[in-house]
Backbone of each chain as ProteinMPNN parsed JSONL, in Angstrom:
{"seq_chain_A": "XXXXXXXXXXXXXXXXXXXXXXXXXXXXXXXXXXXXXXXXXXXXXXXXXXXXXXXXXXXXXXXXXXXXXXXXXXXXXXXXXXXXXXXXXXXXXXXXXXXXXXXXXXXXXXXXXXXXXXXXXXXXXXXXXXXXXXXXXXXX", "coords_chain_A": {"N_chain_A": [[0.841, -1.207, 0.0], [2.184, 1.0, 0.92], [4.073, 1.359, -0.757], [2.669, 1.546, -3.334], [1.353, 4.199, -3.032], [3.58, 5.817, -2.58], [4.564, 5.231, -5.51], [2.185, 6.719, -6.636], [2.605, 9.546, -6.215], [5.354, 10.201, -6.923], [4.791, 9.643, -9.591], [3.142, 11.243, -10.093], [4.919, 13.976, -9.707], [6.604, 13.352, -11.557], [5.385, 13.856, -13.531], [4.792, 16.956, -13.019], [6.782, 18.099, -13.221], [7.566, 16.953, -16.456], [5.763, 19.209, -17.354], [6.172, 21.53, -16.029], [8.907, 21.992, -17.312], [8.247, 22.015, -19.977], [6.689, 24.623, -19.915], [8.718, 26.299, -19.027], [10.524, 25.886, -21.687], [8.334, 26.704, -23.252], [8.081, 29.466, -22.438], [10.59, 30.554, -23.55], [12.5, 30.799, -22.119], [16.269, 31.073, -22.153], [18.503, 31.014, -20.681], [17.124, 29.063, -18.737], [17.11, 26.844, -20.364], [18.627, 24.481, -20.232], [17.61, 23.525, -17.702], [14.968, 23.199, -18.25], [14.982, 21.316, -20.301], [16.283, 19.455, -18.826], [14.146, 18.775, -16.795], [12.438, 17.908, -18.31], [13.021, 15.658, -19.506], [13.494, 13.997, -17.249], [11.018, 14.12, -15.822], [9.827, 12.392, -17.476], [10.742, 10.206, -17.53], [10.711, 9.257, -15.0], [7.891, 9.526, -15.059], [6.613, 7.477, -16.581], [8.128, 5.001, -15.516], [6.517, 5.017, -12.995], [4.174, 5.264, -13.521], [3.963, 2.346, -15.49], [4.607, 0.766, -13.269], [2.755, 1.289, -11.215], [0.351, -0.022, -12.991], [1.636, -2.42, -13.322], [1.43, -3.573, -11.324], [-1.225, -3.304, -10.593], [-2.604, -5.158, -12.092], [-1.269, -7.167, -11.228], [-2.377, -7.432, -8.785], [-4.765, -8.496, -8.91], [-4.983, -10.582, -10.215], [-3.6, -13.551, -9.193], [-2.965, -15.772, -10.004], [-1.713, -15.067, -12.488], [0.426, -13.574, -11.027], [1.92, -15.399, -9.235], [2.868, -16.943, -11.03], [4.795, -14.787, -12.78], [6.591, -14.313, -10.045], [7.789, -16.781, -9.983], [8.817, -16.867, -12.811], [10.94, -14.849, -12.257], [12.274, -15.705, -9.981], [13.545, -17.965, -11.003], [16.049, -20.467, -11.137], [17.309, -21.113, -13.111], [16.741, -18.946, -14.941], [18.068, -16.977, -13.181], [20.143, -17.185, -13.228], [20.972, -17.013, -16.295], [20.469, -14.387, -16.492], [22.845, -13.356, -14.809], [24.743, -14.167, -15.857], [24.394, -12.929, -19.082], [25.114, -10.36, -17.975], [27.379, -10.555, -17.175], [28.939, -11.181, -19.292], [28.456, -8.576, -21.127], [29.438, -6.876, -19.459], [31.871, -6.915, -20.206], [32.302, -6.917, -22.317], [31.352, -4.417, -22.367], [33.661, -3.013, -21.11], [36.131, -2.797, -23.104], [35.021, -1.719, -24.924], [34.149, 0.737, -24.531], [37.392, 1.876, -23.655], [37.982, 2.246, -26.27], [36.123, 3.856, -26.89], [37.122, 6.523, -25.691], [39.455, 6.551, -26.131], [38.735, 7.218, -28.973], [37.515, 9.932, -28.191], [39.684, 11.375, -27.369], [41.031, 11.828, -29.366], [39.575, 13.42, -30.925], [39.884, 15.486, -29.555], [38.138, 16.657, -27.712], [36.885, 18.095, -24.815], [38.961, 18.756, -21.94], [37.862, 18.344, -19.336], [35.436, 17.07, -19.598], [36.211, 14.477, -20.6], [37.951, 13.727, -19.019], [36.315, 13.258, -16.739], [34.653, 11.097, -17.893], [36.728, 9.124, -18.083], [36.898, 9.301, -15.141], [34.448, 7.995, -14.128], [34.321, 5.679, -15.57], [37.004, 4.589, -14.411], [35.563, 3.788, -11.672], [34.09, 2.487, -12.078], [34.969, 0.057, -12.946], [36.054, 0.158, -10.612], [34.279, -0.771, -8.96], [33.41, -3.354, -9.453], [35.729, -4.478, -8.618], [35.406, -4.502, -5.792], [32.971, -5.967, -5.378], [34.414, -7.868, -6.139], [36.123, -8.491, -3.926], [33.982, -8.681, -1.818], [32.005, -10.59, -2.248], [33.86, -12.433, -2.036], [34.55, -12.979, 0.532], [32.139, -13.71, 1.135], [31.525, -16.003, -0.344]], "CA_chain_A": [[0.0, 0.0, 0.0], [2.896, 2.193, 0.976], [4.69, 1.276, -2.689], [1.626, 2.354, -4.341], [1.036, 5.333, -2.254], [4.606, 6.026, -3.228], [3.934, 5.476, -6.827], [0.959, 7.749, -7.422], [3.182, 10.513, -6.004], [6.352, 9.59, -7.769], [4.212, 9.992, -10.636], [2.757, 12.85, -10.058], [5.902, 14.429, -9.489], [7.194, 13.317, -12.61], [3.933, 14.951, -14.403], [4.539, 18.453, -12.813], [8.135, 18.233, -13.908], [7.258, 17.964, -17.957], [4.192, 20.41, -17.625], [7.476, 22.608, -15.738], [9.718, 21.975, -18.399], [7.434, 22.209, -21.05], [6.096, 25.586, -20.113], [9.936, 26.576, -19.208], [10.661, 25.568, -22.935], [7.308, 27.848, -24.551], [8.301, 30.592, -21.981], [11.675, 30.849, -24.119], [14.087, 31.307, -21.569], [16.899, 30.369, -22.996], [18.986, 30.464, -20.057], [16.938, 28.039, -18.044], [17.024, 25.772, -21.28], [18.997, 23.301, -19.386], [17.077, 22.904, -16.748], [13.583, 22.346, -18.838], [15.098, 19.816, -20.95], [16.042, 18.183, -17.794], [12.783, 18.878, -16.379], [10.894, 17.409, -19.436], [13.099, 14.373, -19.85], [13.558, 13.323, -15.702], [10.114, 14.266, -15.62], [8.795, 11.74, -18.504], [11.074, 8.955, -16.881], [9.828, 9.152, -13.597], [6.204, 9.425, -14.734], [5.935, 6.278, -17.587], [8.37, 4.151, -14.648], [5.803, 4.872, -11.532], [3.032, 4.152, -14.346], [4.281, 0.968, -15.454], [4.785, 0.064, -11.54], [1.027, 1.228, -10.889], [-0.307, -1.019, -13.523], [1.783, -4.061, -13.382], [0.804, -3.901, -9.606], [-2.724, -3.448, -10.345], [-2.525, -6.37, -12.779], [-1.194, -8.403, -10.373], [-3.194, -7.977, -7.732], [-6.517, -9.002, -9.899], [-4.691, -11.82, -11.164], [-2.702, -13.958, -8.351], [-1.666, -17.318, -10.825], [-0.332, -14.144, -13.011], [1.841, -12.892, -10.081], [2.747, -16.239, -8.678], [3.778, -17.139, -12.143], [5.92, -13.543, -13.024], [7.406, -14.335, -9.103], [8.236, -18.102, -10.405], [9.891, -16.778, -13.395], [11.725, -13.914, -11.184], [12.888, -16.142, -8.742], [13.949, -19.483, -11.296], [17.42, -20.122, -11.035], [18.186, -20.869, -14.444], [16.698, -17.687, -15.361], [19.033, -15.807, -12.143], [21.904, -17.899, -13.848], [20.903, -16.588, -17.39], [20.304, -12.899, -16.611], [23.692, -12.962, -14.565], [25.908, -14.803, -17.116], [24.551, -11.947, -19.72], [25.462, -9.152, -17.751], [28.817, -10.271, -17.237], [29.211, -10.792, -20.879], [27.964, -7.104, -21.271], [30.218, -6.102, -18.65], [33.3, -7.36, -20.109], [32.259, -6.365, -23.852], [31.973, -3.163, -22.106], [35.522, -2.193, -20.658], [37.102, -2.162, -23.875], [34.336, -0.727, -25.996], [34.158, 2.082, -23.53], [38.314, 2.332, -23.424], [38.473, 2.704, -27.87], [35.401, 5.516, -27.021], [37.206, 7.114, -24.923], [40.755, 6.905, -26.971], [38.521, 8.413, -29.667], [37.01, 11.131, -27.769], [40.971, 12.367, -27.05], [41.997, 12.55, -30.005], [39.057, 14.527, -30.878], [40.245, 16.484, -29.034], [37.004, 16.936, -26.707], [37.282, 19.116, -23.954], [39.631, 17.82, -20.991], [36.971, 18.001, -18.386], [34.339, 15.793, -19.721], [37.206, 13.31, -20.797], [38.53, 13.31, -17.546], [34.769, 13.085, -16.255], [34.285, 10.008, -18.388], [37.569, 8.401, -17.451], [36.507, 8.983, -14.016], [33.249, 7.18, -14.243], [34.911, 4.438, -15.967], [37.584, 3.653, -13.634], [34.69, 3.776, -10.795], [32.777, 1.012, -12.711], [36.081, -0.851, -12.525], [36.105, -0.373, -9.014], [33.117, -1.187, -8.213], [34.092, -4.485, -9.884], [36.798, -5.05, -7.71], [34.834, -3.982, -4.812], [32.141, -6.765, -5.224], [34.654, -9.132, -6.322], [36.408, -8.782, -2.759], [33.129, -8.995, -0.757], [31.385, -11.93, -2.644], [34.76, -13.65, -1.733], [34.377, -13.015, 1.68], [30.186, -14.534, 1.61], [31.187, -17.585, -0.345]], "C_chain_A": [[0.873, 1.252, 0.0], [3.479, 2.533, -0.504], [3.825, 2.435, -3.55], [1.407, 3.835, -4.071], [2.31, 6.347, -3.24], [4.56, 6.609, -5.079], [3.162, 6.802, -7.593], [1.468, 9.15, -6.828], [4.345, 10.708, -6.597], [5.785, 10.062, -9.255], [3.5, 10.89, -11.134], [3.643, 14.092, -10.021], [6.476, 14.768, -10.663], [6.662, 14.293, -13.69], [3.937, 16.365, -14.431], [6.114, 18.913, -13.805], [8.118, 18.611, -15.549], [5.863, 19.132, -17.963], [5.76, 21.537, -17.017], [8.369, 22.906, -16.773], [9.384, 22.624, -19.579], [6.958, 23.585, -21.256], [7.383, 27.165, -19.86], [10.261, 26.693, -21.236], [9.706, 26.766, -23.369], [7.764, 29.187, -23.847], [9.692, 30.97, -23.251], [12.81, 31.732, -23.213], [15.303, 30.688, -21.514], [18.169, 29.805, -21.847], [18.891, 28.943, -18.729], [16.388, 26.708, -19.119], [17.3, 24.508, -20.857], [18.07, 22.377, -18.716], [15.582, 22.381, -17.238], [13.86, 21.378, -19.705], [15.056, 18.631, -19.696], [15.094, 17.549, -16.954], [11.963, 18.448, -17.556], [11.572, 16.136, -19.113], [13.214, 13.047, -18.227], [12.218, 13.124, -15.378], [8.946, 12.628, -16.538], [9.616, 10.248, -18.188], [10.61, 8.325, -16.086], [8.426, 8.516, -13.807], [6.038, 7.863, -15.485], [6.656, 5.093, -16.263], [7.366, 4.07, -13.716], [4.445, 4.13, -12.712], [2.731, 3.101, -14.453], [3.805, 0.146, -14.303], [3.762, -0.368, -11.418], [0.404, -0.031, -11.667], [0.268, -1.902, -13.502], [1.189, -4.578, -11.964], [-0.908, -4.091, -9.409], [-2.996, -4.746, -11.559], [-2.392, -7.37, -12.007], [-2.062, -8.901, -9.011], [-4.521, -8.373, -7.657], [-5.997, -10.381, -10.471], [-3.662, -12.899, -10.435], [-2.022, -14.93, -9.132], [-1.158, -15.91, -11.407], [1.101, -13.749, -12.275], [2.519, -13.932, -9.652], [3.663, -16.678, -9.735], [4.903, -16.38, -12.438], [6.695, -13.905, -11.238], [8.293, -15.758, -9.583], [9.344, -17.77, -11.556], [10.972, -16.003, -13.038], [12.783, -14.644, -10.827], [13.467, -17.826, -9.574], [15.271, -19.347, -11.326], [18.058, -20.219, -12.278], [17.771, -19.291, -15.438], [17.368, -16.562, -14.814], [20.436, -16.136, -13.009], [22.315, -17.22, -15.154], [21.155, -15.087, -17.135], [21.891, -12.556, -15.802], [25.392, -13.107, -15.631], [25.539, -13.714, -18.791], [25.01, -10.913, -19.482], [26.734, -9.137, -17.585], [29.287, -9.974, -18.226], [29.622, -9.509, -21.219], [29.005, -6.177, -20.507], [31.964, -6.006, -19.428], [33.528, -6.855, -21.488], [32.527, -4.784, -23.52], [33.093, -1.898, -22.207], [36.179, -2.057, -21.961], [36.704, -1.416, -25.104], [34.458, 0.724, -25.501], [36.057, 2.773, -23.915], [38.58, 2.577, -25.053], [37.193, 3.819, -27.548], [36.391, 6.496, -26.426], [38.743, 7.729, -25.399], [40.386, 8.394, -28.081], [38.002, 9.821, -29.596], [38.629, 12.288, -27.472], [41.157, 12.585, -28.249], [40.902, 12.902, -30.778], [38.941, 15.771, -30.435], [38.745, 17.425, -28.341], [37.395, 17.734, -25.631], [37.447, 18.105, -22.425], [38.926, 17.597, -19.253], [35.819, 16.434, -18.351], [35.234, 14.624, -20.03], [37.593, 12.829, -19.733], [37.07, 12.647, -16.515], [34.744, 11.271, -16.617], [35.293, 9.067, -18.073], [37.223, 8.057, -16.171], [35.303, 7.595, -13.465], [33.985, 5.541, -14.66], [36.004, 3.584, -15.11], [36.807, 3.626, -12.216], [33.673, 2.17, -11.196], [34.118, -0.047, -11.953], [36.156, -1.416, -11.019], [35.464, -1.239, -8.433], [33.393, -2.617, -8.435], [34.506, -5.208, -8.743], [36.472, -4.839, -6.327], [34.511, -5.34, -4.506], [33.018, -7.976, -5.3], [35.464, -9.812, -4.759], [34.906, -9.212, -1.799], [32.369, -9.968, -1.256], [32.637, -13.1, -2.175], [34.547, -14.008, -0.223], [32.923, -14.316, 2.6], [30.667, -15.555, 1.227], [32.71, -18.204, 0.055]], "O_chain_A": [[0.601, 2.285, -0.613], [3.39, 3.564, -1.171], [4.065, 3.512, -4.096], [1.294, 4.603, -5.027], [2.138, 7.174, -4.136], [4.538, 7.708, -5.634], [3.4, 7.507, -8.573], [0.625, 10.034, -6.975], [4.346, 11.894, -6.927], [6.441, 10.841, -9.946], [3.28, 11.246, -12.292], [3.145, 15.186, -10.287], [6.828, 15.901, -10.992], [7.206, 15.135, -14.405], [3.418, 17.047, -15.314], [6.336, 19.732, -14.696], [8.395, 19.7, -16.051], [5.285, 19.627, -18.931], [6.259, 22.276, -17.865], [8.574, 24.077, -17.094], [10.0, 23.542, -20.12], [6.757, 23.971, -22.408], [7.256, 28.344, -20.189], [10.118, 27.764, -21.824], [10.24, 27.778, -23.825], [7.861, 30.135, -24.626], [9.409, 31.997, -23.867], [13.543, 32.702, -23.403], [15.403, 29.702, -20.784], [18.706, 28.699, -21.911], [19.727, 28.238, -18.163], [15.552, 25.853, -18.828], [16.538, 23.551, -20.99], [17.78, 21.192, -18.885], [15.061, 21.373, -16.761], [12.992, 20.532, -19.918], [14.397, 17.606, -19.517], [15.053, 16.402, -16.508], [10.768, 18.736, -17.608], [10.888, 15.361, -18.445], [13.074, 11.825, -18.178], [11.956, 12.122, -14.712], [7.856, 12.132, -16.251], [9.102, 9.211, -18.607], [10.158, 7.182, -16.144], [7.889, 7.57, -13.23], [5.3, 7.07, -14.901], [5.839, 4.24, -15.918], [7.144, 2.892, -13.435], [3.971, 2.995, -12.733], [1.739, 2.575, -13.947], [2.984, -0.77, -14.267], [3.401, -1.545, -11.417], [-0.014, -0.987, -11.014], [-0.519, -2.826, -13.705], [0.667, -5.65, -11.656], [-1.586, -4.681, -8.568], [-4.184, -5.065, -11.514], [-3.147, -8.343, -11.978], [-2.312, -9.976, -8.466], [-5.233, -8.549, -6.669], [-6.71, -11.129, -11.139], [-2.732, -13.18, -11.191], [-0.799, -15.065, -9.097], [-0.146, -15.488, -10.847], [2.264, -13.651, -12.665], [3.735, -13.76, -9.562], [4.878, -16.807, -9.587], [5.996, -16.945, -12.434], [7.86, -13.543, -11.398], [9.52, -15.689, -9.499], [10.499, -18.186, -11.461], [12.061, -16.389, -13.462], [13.949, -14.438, -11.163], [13.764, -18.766, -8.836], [15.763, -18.235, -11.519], [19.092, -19.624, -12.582], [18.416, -18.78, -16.353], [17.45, -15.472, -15.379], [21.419, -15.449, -13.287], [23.472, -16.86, -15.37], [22.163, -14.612, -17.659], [22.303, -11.437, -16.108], [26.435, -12.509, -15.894], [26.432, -13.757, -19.638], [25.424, -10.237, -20.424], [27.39, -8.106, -17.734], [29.928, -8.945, -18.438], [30.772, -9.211, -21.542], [29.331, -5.037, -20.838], [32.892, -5.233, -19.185], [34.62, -6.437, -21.873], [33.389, -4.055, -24.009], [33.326, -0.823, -22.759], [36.915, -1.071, -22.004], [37.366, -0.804, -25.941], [34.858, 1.675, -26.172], [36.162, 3.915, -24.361], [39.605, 3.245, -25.194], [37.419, 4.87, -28.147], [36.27, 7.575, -27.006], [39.169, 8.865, -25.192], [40.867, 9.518, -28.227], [37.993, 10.663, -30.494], [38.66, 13.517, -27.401], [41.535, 13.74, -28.445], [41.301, 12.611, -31.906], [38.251, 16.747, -30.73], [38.488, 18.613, -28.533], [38.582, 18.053, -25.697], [36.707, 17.253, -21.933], [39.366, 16.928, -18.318], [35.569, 15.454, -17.65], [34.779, 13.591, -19.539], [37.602, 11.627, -19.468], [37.08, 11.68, -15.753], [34.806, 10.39, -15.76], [34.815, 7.988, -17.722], [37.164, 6.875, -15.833], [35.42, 6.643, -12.693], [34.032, 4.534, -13.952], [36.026, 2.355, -15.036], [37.643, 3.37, -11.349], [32.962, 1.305, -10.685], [34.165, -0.638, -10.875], [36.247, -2.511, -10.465], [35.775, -2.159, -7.676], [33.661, -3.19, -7.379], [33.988, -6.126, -8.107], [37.425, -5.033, -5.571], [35.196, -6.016, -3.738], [32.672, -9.015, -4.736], [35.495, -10.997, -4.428], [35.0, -10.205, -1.077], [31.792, -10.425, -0.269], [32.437, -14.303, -2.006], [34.397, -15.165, 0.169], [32.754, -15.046, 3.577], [30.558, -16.462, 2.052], [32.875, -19.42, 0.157]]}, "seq_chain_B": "XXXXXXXXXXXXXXXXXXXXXXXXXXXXXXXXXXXXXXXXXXXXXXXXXXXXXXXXXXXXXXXXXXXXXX", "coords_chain_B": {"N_chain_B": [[26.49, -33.237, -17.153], [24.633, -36.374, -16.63], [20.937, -36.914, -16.728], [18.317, -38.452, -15.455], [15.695, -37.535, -15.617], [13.898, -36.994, -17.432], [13.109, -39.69, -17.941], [12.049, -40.682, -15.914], [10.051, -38.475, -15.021], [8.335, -39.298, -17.159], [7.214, -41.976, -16.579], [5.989, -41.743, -14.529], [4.0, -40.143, -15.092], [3.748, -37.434, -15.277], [3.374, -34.248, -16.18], [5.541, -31.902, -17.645], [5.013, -28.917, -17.204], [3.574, -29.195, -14.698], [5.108, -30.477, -13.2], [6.8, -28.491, -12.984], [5.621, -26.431, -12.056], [5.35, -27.818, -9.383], [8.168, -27.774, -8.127], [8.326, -24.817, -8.521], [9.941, -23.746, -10.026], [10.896, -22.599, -13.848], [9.096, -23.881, -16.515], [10.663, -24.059, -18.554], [13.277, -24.111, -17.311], [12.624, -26.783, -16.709], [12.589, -28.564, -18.874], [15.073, -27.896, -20.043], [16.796, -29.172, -18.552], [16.454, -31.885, -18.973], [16.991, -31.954, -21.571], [19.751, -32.075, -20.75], [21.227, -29.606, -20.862], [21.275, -27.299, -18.731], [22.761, -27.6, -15.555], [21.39, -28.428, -12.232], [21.32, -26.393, -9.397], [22.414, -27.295, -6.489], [20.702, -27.616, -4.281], [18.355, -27.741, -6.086], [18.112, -30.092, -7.077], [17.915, -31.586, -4.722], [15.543, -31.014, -4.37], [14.307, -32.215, -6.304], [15.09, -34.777, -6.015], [13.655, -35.046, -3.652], [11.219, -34.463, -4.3], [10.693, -36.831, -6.329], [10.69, -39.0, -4.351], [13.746, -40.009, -4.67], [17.091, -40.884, -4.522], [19.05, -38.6, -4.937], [21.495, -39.656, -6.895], [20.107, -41.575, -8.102], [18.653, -40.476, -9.687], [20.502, -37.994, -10.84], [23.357, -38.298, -12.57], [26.573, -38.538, -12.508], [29.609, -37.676, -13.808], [32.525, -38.5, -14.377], [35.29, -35.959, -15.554], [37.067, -36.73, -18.16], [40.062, -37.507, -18.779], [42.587, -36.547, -20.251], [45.393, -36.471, -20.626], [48.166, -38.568, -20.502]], "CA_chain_B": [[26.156, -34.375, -16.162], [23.125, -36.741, -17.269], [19.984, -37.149, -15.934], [17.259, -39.609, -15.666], [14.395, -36.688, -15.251], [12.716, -37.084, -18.322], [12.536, -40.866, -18.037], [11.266, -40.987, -14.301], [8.899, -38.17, -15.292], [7.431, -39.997, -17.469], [7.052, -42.959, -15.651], [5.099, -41.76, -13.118], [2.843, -39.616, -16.086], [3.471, -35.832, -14.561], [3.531, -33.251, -17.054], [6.492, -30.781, -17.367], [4.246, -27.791, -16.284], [3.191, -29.902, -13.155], [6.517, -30.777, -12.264], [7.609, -27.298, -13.093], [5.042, -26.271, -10.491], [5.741, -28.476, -7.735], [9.41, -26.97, -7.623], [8.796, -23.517, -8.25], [10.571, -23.222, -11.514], [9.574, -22.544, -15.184], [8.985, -25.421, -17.219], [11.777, -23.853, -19.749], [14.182, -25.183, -16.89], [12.655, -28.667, -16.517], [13.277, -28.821, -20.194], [16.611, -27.725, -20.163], [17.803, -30.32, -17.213], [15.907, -33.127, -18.96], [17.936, -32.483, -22.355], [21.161, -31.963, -20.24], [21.908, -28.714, -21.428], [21.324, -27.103, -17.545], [22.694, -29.135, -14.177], [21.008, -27.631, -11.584], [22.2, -26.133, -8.394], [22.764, -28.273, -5.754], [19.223, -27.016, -3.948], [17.139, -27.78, -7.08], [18.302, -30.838, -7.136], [17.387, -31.866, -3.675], [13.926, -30.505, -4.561], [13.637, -32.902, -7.482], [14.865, -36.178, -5.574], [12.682, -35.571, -2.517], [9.784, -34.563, -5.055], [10.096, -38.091, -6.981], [11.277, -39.584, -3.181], [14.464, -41.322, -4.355], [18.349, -40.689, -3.92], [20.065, -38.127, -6.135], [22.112, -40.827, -7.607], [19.31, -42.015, -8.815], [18.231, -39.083, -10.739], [21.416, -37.424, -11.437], [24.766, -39.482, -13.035], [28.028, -37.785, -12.336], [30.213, -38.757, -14.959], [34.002, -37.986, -14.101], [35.801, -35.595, -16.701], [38.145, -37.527, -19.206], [41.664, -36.855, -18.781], [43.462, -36.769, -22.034], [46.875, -36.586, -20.424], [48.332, -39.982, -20.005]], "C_chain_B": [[24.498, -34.716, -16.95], [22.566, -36.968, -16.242], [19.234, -38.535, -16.355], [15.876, -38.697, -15.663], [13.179, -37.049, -16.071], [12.206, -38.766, -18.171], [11.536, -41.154, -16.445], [9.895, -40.185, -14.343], [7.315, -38.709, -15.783], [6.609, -40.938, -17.235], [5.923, -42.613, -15.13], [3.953, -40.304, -13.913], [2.794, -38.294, -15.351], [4.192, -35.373, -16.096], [4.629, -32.452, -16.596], [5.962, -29.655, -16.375], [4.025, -28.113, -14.696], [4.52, -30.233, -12.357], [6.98, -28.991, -11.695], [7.213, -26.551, -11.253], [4.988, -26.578, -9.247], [6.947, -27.764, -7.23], [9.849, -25.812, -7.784], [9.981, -22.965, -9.176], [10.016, -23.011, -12.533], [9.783, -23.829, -15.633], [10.274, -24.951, -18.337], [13.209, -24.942, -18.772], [13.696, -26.605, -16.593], [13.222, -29.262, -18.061], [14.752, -28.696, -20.672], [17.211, -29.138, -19.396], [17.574, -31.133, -17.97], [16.782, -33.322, -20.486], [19.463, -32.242, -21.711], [21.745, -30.821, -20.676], [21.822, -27.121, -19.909], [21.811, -28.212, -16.07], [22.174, -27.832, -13.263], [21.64, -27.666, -10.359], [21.595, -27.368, -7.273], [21.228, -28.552, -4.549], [17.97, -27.839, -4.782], [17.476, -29.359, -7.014], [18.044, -32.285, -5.928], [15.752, -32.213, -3.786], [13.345, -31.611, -5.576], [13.612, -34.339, -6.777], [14.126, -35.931, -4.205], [11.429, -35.674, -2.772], [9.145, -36.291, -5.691], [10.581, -38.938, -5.667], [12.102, -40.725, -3.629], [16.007, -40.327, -4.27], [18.92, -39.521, -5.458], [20.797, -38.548, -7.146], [20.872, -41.049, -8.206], [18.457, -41.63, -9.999], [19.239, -39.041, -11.592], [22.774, -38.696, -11.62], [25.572, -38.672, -13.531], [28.923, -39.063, -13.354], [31.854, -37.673, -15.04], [34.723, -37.292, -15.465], [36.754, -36.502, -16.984], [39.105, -36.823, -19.227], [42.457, -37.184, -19.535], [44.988, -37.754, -21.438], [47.338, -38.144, -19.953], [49.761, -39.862, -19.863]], "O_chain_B": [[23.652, -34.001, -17.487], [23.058, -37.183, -15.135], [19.479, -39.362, -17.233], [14.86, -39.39, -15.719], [12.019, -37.298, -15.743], [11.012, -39.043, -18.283], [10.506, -41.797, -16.247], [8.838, -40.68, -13.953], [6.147, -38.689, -15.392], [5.424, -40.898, -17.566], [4.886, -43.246, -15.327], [3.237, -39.618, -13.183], [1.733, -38.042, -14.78], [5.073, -35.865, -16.801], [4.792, -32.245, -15.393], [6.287, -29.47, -15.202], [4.279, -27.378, -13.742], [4.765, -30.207, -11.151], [7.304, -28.505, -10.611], [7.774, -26.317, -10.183], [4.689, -25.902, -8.263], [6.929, -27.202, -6.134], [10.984, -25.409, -7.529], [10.71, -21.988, -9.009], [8.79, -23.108, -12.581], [10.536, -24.684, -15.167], [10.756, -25.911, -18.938], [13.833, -25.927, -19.165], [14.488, -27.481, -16.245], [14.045, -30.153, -18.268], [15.354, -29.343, -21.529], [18.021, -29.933, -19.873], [18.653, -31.712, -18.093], [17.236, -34.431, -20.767], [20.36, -32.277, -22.554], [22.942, -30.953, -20.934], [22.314, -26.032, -20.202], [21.293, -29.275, -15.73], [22.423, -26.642, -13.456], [22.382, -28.597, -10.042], [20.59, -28.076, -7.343], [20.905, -29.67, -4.147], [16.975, -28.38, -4.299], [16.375, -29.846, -6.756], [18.005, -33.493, -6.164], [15.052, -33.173, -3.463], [12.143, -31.861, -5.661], [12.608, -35.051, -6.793], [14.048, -36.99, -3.583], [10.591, -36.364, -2.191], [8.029, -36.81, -5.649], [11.047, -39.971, -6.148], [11.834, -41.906, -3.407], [15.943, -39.135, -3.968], [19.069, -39.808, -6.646], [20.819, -37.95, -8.222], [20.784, -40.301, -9.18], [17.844, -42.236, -10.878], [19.285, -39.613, -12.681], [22.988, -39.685, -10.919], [25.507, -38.13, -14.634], [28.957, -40.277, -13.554], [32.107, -36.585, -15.557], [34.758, -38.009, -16.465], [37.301, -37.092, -16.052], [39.132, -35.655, -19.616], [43.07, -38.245, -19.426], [45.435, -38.886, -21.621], [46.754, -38.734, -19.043], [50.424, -40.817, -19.456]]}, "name": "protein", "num_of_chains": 2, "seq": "XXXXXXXXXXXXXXXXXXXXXXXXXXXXXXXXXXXXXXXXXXXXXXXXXXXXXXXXXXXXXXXXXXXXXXXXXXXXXXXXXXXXXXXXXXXXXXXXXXXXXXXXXXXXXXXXXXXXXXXXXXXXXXXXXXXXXXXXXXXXXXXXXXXXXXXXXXXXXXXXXXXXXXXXXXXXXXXXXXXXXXXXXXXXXXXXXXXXXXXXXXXXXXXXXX"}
């Protein structure tokens, strides 16, 4: 109840945001351009995610074999096994797609903030990596 | 590692879906285990020989890797 509660505020939130944005944007102020793009597009995330939420939740709770089923496939292990053995994949295709973007963004000669920005981020993923890979050693 | 799933299944005339359902998996993994192309965790596997009440062995057949090197 609290979720939902959550939800229909979450989503309402999101709603005021593009109507903010949006009326930012027709106002034509050019300096708070920024901020109504970000206010249309944070705004139209928010709202279609809490949406979604709302209705798969109100789906499910009219329909219990539906939910026990979507918890069954959730919770199967060859489907935890599948969805983790892709993301490593993904992870690993990643690191070096990311490190030839990131070659070619220098010698574009991009501006040495956001490069450095994006390096940053990138050796943070890494970390994080090496983070999890120490404390999963620890659990098993 | 091979199984015996699909043959014991049958045996005893339970549908995939029905099995699937007893242990709280999808039926995509009973199908997988039963052509050998999933072994399941060590858990699921419990779940299956206490479901048909016989010995793991009896299900599952561990089959030692082949060691080239001589």
């Amino acid at each position: 109840m609290m979720k939902t509660k959550l939800s229909y505020l979450l989503a309402a939130l999101g709603f005021v945001m593009v109507v903010v944005g949006l009326w930012l944007l027709k106002a034509g102020q050019s300096d708070g351009s920024i901020a109504a793009y970000l206010c249309v597009g944070c705004g139209c995330g928010l709202f279609g995610h809490e949406v979604g939420e709302i209705l798969s939740r109100h789906s499910m709770k009219h329909s219990p074999e539906a939910a026990r089923q979507f918890e069954i496939e959730e919770n199967d292990e060859r489907n935890v096994a599948l969805r983790n053995r892709a993301q490593a994949k993904a992870y690993n295709i990643m690191i070096p797609v990311y490190g030839v973007l990131f070659l070619s963004f220098g010698w574009m000669g991009i501006d040495m903030k956001v490069l450095l920005l994006l390096v940053a981020a990138y050796l943070f993923i890494c970390g994080c990596s090496i983070y999890y890979r120490m404390k999963y050693e620890k659990e098993m | 590692m091979k199984n015996r799933l699909e043959e014991i299944r049958k045996q005893r005339g339970i549908k995939q879906e029905e099995l699937a359902a007893a242990l709280a998996v999808s039926r995509q993994t009973i199908g997988s285990l039963e052509n050998g192309r999933y072994n399941p965790s060590i858990v699921l596997a419990f779940k299956i020989a206490k479901y048909f009440d016989m010995s793991i062995e009896n299900i599952f057949i561990y089959e030692e890797e082949k060691n080239d090197e001589n």
